[in-house]
N, C-alpha and C positions, 0 to 999 in steps of 0.2 A: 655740555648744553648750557647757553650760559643760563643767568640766572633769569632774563626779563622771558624764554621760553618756559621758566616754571613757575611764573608768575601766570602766566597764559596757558598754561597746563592746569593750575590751582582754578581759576574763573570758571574754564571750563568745566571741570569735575562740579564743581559747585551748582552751576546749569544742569549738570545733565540729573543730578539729584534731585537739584528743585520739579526736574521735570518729570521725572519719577514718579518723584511725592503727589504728582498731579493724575498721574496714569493707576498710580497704586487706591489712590481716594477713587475716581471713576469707576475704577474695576473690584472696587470693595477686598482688596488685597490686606487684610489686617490679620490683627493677632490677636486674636478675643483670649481672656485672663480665664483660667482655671484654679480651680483646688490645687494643683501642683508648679502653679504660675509663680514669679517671685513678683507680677506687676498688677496694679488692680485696676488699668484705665485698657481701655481697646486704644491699641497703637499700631501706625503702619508698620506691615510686614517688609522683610526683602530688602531694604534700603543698602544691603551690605553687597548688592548687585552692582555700587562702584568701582568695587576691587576688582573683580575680574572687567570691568570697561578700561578701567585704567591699567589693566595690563596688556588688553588688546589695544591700547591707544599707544604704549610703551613699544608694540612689536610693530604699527606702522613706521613710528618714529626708528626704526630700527634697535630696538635696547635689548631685546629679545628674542629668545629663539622660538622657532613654530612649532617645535616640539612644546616645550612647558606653555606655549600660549593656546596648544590645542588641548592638552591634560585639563589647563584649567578651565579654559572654553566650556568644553564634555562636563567636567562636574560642576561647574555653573550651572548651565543649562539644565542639567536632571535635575541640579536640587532646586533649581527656581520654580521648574514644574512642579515637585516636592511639596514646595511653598504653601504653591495653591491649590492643588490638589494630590492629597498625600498617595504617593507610589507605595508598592510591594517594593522589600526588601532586593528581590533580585536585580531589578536595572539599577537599582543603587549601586549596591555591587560591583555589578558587574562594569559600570561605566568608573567608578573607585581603581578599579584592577587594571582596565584600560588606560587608565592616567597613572599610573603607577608605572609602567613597562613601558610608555614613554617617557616617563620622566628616567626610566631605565637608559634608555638608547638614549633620552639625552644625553648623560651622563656617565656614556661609555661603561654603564657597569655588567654589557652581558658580555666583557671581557675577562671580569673579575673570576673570584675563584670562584665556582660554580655551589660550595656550600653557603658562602657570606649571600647569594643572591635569596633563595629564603629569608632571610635573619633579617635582611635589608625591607625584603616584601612587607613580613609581616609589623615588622616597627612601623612603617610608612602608613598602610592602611589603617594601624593603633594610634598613631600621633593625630592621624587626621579625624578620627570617631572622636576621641577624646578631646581637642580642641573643639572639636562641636559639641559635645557632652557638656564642655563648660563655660559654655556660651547662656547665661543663666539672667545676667542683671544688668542694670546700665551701667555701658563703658566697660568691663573688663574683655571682653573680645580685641576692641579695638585699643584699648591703653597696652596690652600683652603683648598684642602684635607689633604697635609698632616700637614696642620696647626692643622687640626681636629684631625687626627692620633695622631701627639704629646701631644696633650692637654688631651687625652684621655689617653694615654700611660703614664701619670704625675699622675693620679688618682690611691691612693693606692688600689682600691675596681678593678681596673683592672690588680692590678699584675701578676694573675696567666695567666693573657691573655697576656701580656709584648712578648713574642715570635710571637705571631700571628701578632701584631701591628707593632714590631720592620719590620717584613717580609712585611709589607703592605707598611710602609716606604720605607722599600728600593725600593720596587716598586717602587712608588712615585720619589725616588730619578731618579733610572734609565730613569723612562719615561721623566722627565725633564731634562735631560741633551740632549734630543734632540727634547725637544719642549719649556724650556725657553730659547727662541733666538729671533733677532729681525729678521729672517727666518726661521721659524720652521723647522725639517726635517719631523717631524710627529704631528699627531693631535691623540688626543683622540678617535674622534667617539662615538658613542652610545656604543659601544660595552664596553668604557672604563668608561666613565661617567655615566652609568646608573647602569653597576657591582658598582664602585667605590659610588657609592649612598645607593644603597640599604646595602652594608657593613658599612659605614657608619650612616645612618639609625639605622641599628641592632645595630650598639654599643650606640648611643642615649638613641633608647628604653631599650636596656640594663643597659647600667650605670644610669640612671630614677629609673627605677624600684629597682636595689642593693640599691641605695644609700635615696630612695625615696625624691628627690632631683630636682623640677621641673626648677631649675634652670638655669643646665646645658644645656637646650634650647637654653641659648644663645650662647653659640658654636657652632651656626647654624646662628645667629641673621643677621650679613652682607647679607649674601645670601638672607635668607630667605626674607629681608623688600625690597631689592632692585627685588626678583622675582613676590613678591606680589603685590608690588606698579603698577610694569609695567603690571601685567595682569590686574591690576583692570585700569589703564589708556586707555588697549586696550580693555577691555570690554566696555567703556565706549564710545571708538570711533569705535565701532561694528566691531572690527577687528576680526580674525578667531585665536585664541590664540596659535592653533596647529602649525599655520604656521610660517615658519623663520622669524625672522625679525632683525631691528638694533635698538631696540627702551629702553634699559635697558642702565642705565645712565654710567655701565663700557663701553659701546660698543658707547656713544656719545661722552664720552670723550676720547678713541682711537681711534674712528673715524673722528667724523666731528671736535673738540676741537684738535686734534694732536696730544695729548701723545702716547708715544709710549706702542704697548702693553703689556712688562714686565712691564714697571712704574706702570701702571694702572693695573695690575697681583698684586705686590707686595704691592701696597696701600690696596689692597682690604685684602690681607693677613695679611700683617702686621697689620692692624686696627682689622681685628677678632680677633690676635694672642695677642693686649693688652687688647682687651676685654676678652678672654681667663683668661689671667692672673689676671685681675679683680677679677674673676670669681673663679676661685682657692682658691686667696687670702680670698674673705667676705667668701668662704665657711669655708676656715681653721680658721676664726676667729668665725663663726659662725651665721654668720650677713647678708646670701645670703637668705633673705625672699623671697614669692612671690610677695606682693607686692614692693619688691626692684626689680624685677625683670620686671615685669610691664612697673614701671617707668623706667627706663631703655629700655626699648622697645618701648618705646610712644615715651620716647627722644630721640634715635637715628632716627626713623620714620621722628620726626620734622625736626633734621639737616638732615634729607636725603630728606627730601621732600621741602628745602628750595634752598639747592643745585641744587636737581631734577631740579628747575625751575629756579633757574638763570645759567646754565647751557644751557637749552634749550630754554630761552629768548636772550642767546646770538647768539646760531644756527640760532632761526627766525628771527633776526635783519641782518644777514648776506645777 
């Protein structure tokens, strides 16, 4: 694609935003601030409703298959209605399960061994809850994402996919320029975090399976130990884990610690984005085992779980 169609791809997005921003004001589409808010202004909701436009705009252009562009269509759509007026847990679900088992058949995996197809399920539906779990402050949705984008779009085994990602990017780009601010104008939503998951997601299990390469898991790793940790902290103090909360160590320390929350956006990016490169690097030499991959996960775990607590032994001392 050359370059002057993603310049003309970039405009576009940018329009279909601005036009948004105008549908979401008319129709009082916001996000009103709670006791459990990390934000204290009323901001438009949904604005993260570019990512899945931009990958239905990627599968006219042909970059994409109908399958991952109907998965993400489906939980688009449910979570937009989500948005504004909040659903029962089952058509969530169940439209989650639905995009799941195509992103299945996209992916040739109900060929696979018939045990890994569980294993596979339920990571997939985890990755994408979690991702939206930590969708909390300005910028980190989208600085993570497209941290993931690029690292993925760097993998020769994704070249021929290089258009679909460039497109996902600029997404990415566009949504941030009016949500990494230190007042956002818009937020994500489900509708943008949970599209932008499950696409995600699909390219994981994707470049996994091409490359057979269990490694690339860690281009997940930030997220993933900081979503884990804190559910298993709140399962432990019988908390309802569906429910909102400020209790994930990015959201202690833009909240009650002070940073502001691009720093704490950008830390969390940046750190995946050297892990990333890591990651690249022992693959291109050869050297990216599982068990280096492990260890590696055990030891971030430990500095995160050291942090975790003198973090929130300084909150309790206050």
């Amino acid at each position: 694609m050359p370059y002057i169609q993603y310049l003309v791809l970039f405009i576009a997005l940018v329009a279909i935003e601005l036009l948004y921003f105008k549908i979401a004001d008319k129709y009082n589409i916001i996000d009103k601030p709670n006791s459990r808010s990390s934000h204290t202004l009323i901001t438009l909701r949904g604005g993260g409703i570019i990512f899945p436009i931009a990958l239905v705009i990627a599968f006219f252009l042909g970059f994409v298959s109908w399958e991952l562009t109907l998965a993400v269509t489906m939980v688009a759509l449910v979570s937009f209605i989500d948005d504004i007026t909040p659903l029962s847990q089952l058509p969530r679900f169940a439209t989650h399960v639905a995009a799941v088992l195509l992103v299945f058949y996209d992916l040739h995996l109900f060929s696979a061994a018939i045990w890994l197809l569980p294993i596979v399920f339920v990571l997939l539906i985890g990755w994408v809850n979690a991702f939206n779990f930590m969708d909390g402050i300005n910028g980190i949705t989208v600085l993570y994402a497209l941290t993931a984008v690029v690292s993925f779009a760097y993998l020769p085994i994704n070249e021929e996919h290089l258009p679909l990602l460039i497109s996902m990017g600029l997404s990415c780009v566009v949504f941030g320029l009016f949500n990494v601010r230190k007042k956002a104008k818009t937020f994500a939503g489900d509708v943008g975090s949970i599209s932008m998951a499950l696409f995600l997601g699909y390219f994981m299990i994707k470049t996994i399976t091409d490359s057979g390469q269990l490694g690339y898991l860690l281009f997940f790793s930030v997220y993933g130990i900081d979503a884990v940790i804190t559910i298993l902290y709140r399962l432990l103090k019988k908390e309802n884990i569906f429910q909102p909360h400020r209790s994930h160590l990015y959201q202690y320390l833009a909240n009650e610690q002070g940073f502001s929350h691009v720093f704490v956006s950008l830390l969390y990016a940046v750190i995946q984005l050297v892990i990333n490169g890591m990651v690249l690097y022992l693959e291109s030499k050869g050297a990216l085992s599982l068990l280096f991959t492990i260890g590696i996960l055990l030891f971030m775990t430990l500095i995160y779980l050291l942090i975790r607590y003198k973090v929130v032994g300084k909150i309790v001392l206050k």
